[in-house]
Biopython code that builds the backbone (N, CA, C, O; Angstrom):
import numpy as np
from Bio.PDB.StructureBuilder import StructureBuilder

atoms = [
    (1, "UNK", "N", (6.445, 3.767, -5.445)),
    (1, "UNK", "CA", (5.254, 3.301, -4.777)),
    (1, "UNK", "C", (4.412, 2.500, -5.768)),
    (1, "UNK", "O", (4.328, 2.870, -6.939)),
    (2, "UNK", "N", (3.782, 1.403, -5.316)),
    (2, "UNK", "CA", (2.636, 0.663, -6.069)),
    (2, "UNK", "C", (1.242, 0.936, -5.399)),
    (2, "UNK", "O", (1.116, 1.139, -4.191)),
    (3, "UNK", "N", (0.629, 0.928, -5.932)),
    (3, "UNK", "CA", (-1.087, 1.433, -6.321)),
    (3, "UNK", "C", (-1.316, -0.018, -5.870)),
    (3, "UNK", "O", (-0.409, -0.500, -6.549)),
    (4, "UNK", "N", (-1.879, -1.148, -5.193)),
    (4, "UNK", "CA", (-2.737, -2.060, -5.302)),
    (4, "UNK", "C", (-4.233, -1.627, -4.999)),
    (4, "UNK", "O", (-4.647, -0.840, -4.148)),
    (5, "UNK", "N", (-4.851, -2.295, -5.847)),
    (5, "UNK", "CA", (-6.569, -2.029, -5.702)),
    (5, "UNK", "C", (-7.095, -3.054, -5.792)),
    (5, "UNK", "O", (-6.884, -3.674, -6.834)),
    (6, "UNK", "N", (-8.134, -3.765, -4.600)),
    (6, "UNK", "CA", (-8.612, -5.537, -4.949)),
    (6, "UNK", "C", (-9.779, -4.794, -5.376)),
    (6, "UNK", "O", (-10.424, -3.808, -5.019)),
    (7, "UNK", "N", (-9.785, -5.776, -6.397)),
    (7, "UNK", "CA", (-10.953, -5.777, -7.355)),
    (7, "UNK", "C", (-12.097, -7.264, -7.350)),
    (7, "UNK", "O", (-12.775, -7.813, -8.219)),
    (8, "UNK", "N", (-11.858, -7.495, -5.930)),
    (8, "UNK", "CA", (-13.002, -8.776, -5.357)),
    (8, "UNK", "C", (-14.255, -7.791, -4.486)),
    (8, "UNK", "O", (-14.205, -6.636, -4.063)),
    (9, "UNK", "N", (-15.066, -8.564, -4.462)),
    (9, "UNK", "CA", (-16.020, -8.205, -3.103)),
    (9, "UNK", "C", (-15.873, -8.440, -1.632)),
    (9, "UNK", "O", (-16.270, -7.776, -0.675)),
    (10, "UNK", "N", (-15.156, -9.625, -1.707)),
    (10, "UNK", "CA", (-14.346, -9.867, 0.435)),
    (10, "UNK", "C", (-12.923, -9.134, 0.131)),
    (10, "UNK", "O", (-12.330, -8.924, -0.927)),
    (11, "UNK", "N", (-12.601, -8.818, 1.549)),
    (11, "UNK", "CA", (-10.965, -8.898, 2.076)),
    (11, "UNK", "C", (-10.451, -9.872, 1.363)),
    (11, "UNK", "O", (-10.853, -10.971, 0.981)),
    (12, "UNK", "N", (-8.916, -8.901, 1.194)),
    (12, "UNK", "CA", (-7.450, -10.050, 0.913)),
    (12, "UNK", "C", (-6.872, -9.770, 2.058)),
    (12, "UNK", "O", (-7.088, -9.043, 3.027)),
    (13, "UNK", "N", (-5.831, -10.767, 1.597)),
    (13, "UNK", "CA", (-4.356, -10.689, 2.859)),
    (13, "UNK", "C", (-3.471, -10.918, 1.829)),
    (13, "UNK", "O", (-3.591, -11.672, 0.863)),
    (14, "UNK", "N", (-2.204, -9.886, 2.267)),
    (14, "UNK", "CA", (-1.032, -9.749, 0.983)),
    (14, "UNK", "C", (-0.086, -10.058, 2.109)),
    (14, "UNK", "O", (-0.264, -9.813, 3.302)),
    (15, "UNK", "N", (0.947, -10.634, 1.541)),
    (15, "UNK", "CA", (2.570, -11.375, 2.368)),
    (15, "UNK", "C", (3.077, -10.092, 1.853)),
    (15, "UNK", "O", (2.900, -9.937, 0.645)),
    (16, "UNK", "N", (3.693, -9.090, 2.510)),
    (16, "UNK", "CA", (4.673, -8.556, 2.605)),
    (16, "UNK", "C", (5.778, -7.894, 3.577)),
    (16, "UNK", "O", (5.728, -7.714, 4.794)),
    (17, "UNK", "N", (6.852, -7.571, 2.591)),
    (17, "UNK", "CA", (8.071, -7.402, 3.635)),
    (17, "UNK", "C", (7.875, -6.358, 4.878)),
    (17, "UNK", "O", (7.137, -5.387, 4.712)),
    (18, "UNK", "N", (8.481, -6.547, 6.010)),
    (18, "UNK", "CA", (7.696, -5.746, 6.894)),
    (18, "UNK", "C", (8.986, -4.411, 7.201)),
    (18, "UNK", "O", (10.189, -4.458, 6.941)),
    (19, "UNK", "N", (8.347, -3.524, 7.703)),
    (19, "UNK", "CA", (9.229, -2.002, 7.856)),
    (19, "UNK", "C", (10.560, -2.549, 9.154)),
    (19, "UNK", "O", (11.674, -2.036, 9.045)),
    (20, "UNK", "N", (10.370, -3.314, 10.009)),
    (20, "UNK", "CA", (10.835, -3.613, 10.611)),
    (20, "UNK", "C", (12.420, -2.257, 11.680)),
    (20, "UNK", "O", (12.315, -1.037, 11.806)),
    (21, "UNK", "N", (13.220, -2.853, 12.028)),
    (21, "UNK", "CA", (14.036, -1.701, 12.149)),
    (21, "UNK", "C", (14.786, -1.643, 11.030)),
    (21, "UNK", "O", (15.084, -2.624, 10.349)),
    (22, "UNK", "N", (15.141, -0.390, 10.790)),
    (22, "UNK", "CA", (16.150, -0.171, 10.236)),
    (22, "UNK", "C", (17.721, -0.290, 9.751)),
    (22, "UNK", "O", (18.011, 0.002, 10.911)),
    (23, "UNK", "N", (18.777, -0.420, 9.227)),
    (23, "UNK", "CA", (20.098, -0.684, 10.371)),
    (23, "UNK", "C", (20.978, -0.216, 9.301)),
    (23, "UNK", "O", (20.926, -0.385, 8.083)),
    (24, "UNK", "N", (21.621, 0.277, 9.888)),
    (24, "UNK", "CA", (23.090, 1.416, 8.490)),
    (24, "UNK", "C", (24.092, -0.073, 8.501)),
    (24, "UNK", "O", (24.170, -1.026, 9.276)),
    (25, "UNK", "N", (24.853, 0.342, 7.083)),
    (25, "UNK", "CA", (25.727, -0.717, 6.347)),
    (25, "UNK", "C", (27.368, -0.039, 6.743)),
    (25, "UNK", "O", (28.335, -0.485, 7.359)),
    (26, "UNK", "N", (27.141, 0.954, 6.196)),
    (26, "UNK", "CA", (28.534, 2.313, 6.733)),
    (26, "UNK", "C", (27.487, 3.402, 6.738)),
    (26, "UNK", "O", (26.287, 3.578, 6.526)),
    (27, "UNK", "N", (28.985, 4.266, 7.222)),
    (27, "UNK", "CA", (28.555, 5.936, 6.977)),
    (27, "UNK", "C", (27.656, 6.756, 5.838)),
    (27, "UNK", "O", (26.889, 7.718, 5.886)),
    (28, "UNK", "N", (28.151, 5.877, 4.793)),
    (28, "UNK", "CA", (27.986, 6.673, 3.248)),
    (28, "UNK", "C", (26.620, 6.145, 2.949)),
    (28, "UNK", "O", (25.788, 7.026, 2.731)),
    (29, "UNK", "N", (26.085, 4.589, 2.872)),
    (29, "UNK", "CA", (25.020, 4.068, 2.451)),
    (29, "UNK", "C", (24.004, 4.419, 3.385)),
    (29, "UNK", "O", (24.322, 4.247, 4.562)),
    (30, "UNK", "N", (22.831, 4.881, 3.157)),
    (30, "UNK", "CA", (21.175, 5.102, 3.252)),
    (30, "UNK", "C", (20.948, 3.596, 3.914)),
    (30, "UNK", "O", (21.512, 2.586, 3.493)),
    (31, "UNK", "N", (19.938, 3.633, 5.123)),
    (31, "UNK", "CA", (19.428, 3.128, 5.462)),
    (31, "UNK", "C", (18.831, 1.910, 4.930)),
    (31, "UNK", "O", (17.916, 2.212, 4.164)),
    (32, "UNK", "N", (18.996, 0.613, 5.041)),
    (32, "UNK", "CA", (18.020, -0.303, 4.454)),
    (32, "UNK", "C", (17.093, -1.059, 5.420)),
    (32, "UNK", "O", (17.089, -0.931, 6.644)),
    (33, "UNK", "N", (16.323, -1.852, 4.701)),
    (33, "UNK", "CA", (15.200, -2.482, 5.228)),
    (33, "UNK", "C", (15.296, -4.118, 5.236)),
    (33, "UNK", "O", (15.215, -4.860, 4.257)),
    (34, "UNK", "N", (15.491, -4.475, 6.613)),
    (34, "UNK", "CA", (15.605, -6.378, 6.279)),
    (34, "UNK", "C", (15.025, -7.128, 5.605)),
    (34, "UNK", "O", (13.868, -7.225, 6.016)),
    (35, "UNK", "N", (15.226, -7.786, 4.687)),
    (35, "UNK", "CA", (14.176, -8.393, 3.448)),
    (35, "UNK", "C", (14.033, -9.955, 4.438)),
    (35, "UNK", "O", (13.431, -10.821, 3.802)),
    (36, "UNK", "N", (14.345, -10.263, 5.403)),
    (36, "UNK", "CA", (13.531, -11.168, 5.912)),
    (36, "UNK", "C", (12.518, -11.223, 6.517)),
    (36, "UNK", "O", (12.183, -12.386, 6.743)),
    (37, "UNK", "N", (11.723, -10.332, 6.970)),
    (37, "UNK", "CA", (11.082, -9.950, 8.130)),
    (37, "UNK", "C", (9.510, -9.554, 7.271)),
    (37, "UNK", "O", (9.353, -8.656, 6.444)),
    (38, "UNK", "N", (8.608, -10.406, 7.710)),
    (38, "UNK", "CA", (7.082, -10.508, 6.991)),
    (38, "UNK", "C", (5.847, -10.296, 7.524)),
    (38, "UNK", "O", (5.763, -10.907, 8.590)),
    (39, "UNK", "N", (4.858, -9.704, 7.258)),
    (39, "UNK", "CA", (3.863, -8.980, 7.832)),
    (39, "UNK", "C", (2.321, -9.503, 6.824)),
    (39, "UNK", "O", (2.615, -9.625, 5.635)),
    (40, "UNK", "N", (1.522, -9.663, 6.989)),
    (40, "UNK", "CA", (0.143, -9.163, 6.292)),
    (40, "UNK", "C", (-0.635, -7.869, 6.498)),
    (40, "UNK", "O", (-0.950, -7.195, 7.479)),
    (41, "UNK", "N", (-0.795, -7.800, 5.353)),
    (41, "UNK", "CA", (-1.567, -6.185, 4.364)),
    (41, "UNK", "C", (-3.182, -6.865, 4.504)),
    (41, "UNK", "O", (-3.535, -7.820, 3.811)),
    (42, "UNK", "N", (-3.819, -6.389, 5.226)),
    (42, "UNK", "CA", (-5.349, -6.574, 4.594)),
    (42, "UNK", "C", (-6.204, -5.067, 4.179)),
    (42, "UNK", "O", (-6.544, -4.029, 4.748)),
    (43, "UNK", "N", (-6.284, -5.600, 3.019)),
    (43, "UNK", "CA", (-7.003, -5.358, 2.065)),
    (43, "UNK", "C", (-8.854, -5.034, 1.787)),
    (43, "UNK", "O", (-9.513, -6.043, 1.539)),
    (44, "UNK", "N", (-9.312, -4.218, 1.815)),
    (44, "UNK", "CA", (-10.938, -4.074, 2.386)),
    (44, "UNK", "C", (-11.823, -4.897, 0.681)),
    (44, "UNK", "O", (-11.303, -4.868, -0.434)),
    (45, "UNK", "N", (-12.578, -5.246, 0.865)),
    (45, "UNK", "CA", (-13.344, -5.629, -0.854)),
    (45, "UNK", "C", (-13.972, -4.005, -1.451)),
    (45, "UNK", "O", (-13.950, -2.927, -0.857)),
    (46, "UNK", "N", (-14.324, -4.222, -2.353)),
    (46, "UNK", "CA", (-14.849, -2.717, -3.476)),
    (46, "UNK", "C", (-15.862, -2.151, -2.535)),
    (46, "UNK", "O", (-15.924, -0.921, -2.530)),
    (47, "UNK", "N", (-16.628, -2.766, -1.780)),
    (47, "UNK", "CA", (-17.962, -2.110, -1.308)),
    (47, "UNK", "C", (-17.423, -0.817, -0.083)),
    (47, "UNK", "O", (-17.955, 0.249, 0.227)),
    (48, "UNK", "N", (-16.286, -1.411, 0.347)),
    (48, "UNK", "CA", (-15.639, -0.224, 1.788)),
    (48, "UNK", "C", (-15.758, 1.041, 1.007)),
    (48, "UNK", "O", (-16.454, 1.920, 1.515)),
    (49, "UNK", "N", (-15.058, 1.337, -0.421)),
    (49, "UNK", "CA", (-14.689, 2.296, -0.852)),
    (49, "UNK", "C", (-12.783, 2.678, -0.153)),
    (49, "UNK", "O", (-12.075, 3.631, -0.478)),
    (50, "UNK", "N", (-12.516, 1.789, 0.625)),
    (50, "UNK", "CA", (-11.167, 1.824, 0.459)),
    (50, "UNK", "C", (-10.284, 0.859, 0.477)),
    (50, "UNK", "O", (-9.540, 0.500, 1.389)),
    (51, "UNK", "N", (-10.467, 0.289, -1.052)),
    (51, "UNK", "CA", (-9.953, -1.166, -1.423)),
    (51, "UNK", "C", (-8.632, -0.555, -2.301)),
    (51, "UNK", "O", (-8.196, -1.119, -3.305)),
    (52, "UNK", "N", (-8.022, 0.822, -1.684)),
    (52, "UNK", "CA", (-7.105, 0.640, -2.600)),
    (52, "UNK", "C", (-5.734, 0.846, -1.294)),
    (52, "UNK", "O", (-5.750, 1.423, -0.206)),
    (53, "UNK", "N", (-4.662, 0.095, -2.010)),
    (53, "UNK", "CA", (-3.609, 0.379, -0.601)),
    (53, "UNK", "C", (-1.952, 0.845, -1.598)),
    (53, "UNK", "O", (-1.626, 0.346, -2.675)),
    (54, "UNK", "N", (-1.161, 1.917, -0.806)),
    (54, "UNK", "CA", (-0.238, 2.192, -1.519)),
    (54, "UNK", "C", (0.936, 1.444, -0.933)),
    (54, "UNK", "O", (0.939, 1.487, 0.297)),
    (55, "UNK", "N", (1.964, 0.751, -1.490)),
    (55, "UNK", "CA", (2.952, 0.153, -0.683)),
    (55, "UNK", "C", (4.328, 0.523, -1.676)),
    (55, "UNK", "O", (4.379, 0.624, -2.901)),
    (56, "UNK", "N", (5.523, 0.699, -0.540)),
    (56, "UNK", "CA", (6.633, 1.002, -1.052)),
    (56, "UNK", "C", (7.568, -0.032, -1.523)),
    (56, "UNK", "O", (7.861, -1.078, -0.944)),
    (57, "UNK", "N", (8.015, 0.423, -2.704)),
    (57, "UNK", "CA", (9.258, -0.536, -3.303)),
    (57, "UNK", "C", (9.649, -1.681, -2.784)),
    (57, "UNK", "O", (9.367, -2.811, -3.182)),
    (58, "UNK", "N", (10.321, -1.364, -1.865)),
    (58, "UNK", "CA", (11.100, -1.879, -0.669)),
    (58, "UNK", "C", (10.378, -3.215, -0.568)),
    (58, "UNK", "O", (10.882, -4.289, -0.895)),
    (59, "UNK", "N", (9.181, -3.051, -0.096)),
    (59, "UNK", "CA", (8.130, -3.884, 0.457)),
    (59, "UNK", "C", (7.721, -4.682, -0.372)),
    (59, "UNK", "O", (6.815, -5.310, 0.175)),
    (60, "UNK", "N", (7.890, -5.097, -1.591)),
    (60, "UNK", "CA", (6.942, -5.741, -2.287)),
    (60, "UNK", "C", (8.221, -7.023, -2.297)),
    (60, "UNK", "O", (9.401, -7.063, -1.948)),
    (61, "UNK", "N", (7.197, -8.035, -2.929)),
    (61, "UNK", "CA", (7.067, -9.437, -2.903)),
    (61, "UNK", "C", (6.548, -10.315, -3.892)),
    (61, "UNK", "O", (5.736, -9.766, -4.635)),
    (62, "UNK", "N", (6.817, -11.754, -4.173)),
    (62, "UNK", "CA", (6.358, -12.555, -5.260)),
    (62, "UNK", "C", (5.021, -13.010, -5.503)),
    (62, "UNK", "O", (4.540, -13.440, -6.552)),
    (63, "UNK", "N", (4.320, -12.800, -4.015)),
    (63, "UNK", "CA", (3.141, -13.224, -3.645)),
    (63, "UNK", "C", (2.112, -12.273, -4.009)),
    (63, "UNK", "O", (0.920, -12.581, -3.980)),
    (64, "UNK", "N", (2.559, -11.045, -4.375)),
    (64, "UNK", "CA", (1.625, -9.620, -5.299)),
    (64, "UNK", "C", (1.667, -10.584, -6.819)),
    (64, "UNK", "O", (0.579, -11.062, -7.144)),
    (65, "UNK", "N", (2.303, -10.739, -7.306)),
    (65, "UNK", "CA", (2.459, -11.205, -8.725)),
    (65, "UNK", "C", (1.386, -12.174, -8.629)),
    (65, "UNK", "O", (0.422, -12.137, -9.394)),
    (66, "UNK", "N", (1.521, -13.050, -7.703)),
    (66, "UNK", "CA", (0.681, -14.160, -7.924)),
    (66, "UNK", "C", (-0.830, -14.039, -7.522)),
    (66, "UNK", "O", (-1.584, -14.918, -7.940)),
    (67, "UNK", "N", (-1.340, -13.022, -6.744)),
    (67, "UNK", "CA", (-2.643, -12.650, -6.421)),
    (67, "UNK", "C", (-3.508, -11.964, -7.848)),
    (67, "UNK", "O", (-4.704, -12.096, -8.109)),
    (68, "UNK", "N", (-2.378, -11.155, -8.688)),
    (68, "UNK", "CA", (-2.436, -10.219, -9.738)),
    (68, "UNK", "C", (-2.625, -11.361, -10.644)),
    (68, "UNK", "O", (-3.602, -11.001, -11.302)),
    (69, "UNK", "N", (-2.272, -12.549, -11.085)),
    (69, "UNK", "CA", (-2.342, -13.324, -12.184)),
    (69, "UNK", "C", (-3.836, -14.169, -11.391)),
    (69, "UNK", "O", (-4.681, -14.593, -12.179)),
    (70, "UNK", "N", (-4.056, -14.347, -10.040)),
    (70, "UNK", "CA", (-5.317, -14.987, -9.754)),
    (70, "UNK", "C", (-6.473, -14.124, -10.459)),
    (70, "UNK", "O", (-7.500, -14.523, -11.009)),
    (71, "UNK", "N", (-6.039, -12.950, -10.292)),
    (71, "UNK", "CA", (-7.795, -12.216, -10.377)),
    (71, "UNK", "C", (-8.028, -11.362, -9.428)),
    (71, "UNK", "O", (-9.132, -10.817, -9.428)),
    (72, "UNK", "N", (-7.147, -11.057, -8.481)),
    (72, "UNK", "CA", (-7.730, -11.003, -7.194)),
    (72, "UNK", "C", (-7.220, -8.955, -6.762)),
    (72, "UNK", "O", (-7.620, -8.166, -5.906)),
    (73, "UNK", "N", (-6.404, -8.877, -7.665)),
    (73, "UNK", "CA", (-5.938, -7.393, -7.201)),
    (73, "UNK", "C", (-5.672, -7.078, -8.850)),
    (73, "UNK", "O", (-5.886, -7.817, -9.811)),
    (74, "UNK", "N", (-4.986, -5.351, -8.795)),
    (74, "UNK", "CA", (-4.552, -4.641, -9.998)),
    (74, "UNK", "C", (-3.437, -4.435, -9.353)),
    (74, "UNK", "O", (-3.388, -4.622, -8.138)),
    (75, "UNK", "N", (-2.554, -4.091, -9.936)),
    (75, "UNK", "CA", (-1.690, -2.649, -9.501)),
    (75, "UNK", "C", (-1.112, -2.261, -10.316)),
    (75, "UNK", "O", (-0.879, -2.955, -11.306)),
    (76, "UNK", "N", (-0.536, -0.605, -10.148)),
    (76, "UNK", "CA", (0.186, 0.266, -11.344)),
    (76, "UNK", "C", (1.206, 1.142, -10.271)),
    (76, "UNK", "O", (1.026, 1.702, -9.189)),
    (77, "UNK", "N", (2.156, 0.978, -11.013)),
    (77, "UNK", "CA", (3.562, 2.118, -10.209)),
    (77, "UNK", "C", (3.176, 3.426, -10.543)),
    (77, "UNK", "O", (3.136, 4.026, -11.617)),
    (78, "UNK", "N", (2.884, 3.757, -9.317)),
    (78, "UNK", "CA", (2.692, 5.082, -9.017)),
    (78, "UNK", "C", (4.226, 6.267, -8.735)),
    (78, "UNK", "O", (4.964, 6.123, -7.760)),
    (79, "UNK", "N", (4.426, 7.325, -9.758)),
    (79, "UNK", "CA", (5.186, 8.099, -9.192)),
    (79, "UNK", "C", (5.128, 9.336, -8.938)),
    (79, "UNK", "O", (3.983, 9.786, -8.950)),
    (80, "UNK", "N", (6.049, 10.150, -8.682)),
    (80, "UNK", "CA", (5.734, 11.643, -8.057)),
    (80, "UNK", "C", (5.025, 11.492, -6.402)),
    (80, "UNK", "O", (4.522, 12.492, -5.889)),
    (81, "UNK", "N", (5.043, 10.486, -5.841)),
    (81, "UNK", "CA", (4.400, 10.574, -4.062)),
    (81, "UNK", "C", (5.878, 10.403, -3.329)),
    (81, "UNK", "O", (6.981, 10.112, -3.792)),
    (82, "UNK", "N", (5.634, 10.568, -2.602)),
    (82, "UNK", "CA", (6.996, 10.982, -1.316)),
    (82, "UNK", "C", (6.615, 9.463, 0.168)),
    (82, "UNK", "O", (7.309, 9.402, 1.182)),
]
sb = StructureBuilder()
sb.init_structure("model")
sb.init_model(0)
sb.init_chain("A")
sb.init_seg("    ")
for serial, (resi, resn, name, xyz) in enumerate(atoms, 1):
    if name == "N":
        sb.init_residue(resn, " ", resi, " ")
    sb.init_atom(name, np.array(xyz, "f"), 0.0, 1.0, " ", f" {name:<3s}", serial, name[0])
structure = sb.get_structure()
């Protein structure tokens, strides 16, 4: 899991991969997630008190990197959550 926290005063909007359905490969392999399929995350500014959002592995994207080098968010890999 990743920790994002915007560290602006307005809303963001984050591009990421969306949960979409599911769909088995065979018997043996775990479930995956379509890496084409895209959604927006909004994001509250510091004043809500809940400017922080947790998103899974799976889900992340190039467009976090590039918000993170604007200024505009943090994030830290969070582990031990389910």
């Amino acid at each position: 899991m990743i920790e994002i926290t915007n560290i602006t005063k307005g809303p963001i909007q984050l591009i990421v991969k969306s949960l979409g359905k599911k769909r088995e490969y065979n018997k043996n392999a775990e479930n995956k997630i379509k890496g084409k399929a895209i959604t927006v995350v909004n994001i509250p500014g510091i004043g809500s008190g809940k400017n922080i959002y947790l998103l899974e592995d799976e889900r992340y994207t190039d467009y976090i990197d590039r918000a993170e080098k604007a200024g505009f968010i943090k994030q830290r890999k969070v582990t031990g959550l389910k």
